[in-house]
Every structure is written in structure tokens, then in C-alpha cells.
N, C-alpha and C positions, 0 to 999 in steps of 0.2 A: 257970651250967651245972655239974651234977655233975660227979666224974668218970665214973658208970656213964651218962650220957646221952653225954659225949664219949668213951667207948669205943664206945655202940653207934655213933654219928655214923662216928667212922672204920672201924668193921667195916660199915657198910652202904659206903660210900663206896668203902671197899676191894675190897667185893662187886660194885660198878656197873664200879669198871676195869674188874675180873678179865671179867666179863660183855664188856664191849664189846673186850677182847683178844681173847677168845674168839670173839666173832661175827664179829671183822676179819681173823680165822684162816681162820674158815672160808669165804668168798670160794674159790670156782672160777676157775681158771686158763679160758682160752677154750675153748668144749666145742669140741662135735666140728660141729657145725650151722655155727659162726661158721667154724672151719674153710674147711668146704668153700664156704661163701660169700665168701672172702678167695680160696681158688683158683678159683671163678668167674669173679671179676671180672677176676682176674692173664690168666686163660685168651681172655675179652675183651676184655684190652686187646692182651694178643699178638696176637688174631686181627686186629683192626683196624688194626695195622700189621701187617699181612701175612707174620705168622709161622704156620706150618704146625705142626702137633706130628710131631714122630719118636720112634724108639726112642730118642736120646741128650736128650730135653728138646724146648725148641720151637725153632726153625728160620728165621730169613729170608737166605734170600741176594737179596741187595741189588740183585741186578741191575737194572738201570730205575730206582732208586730211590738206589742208592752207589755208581755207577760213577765212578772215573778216569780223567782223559785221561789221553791215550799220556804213558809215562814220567813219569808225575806219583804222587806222595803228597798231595798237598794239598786239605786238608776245608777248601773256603770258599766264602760264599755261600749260598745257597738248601741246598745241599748240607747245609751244615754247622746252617744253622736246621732241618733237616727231623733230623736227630742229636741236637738240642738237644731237641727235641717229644720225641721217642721216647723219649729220654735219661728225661727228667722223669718221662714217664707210667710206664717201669718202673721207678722207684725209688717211685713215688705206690702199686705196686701190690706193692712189698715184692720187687723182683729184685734180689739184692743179688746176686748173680753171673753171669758170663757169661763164654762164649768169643768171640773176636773173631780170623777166618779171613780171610787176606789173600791175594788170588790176583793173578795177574798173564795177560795173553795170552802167545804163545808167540813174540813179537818178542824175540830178542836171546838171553845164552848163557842156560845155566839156573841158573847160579850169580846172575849180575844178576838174573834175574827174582825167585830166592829172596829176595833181600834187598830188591827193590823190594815185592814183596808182603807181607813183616815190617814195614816202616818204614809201608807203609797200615794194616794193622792197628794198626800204632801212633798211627799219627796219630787213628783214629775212636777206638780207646781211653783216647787223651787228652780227647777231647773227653766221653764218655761219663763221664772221672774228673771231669769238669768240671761235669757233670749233679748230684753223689752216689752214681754208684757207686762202691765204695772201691777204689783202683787196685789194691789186694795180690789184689782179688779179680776180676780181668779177667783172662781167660787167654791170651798171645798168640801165634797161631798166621802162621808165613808160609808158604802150599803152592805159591809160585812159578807153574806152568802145569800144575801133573801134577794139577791137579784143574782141566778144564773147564766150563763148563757151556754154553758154546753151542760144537760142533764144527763147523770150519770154520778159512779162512785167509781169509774177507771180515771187511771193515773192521767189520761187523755185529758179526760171532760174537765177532771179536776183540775189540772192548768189552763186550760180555756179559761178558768173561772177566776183566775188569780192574774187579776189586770186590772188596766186602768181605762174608763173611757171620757173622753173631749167630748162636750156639744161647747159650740160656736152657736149662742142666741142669737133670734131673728133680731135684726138690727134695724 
């Protein structure tokens, strides 16, 4: 080989990188279609665990679903497989955060109930860091009994009341 053949060799060669840098440059970030297809599906999967949408994000409160017994914190059992499911599917659908609301019924003072109803959120939130979502990113709320959701003093309303509720922030 000359050397004006092994200059052209390395000036074409050098042309085919430049070339394929170039075309591996230009690759699109996800457009705007994949988008809204990714919030779709996120929007399907909330709904079929029984999250509603609101102004602050989507919404389940747990009742029927994450209730505690009287004077209890503890996710275990059926309870805690049906947290693990949920767990999964929102991290499969890119939730990487969320609030996790802990209420209590209105047995007992209202300083107990504050930290009975912290230490539940805490407990589902461990469980959900347990899933993949990254614990720094769980927000933990405990609202003691000043947030009801079944009004009343029957044994009913009052476990209604003794749960835990997810919002999924608007993202």
C-alpha cells in the first residue's frame, strides 16, 4: 500500500465514525405520543387499584382494602400481600413517589391516636420501600382522627377510620 491509498483509507474511515457519531447524536429523546402512552397506562393501573384522581395527584383511601385493627400498626397477611401487588404494579408503571396518610378512629386521647396513626403510615411505607419505591421518596403523614371518613361512634364507621390512604402526586 502507498501512502496516498493509506491516507485515503484513514480519511474515509475517519469519515464513517464521524458519520455514525453523528447519526447516534441525533436519536430523539421519548416524544410526546410515548409520553402520554406511559401516563396511560400509570392512569390504569391507579384506577384498577381503586385510586380516584384529585386536584393533589391520584387518591385511594384504603378503607375496606388497609384497614387496622383496634390499636394495631401491623401490615400482615393478606393485608400485606395485597400492599406488595400494589407496591409492584406502581413502580412497573414508573411511581416513584407518593404520600402515605395514616389515620386512626377517635378511641383514646388525640395525642395517642397522632402517633398511632404515624407509626401505620409507617409501617405500609416500609412495606412499599420494600416493593422499589425509594424510601427518601414516601412522604409520611399521621392525621390521628381529625380526618374521618366514616362519621359515627359504631364499631363500623370506627374502622373505616383506622387506615391508611396513598395519593400519587401530580407528576
Amino acid at each position: 500500500m502507498t501512502m496516498q491509498t493509506t491516507s485515503r483509507f484513514f480519511l474515509r474511515l475517519l469519515w464513517l465514525c464521524a458519520a455514525a457519531l453523528a447519526l447516534g447524536a441525533c436519536q430523539s429523546p421519548p416524544t410526546a405520543a410515548a409520553d402520554a402512552q406511559a401516563a396511560a397506562r400509570r392512569a390504569q393501573v391507579l384506577r384498577e387499584h381503586g385510586f380516584v384522581q384529585t386536584e393533589e395527584g391520584w387518591e385511594l383511601q384504603m378503607s375496606g382494602k388497609l384497614l387496622f385493627d383496634f390499636n394495631s400498626d401491623v401490615m400482615a397477611g393478606e393485608r400485606r400481600e395485597m400492599l406488595v401487588r400494589m407496591g409492584r404494579a406502581l413502580v412497573g408503571v414508573g411511581v416513584g413517589a407518593l404520600r402515605v396518610e395514616g389515620h386512626a378512629d377517635d378511641q383514646g386521647s388525640a395525642d395517642y391516636n397522632d402517633r398511632l396513626s404515624l407509626r401505620r403510615a409507617q409501617s405500609v411505607a416500609q412495606v412499599l420501600a420494600e416493593t422499589g419505591i425509594p424510601r427518601e421518596r414516601i412522604d409520611i403523614r399521621g392525621y390521628g382522627a381529625s380526618r374521618p371518613l366514616a362519621i359515627g361512634t359504631s364499631e363500623a364507621a370506627r374502622q373505616e377510620n383506622r387506615r391508611v390512604a396513598l395519593i400519587v402526586p401530580v407528576q
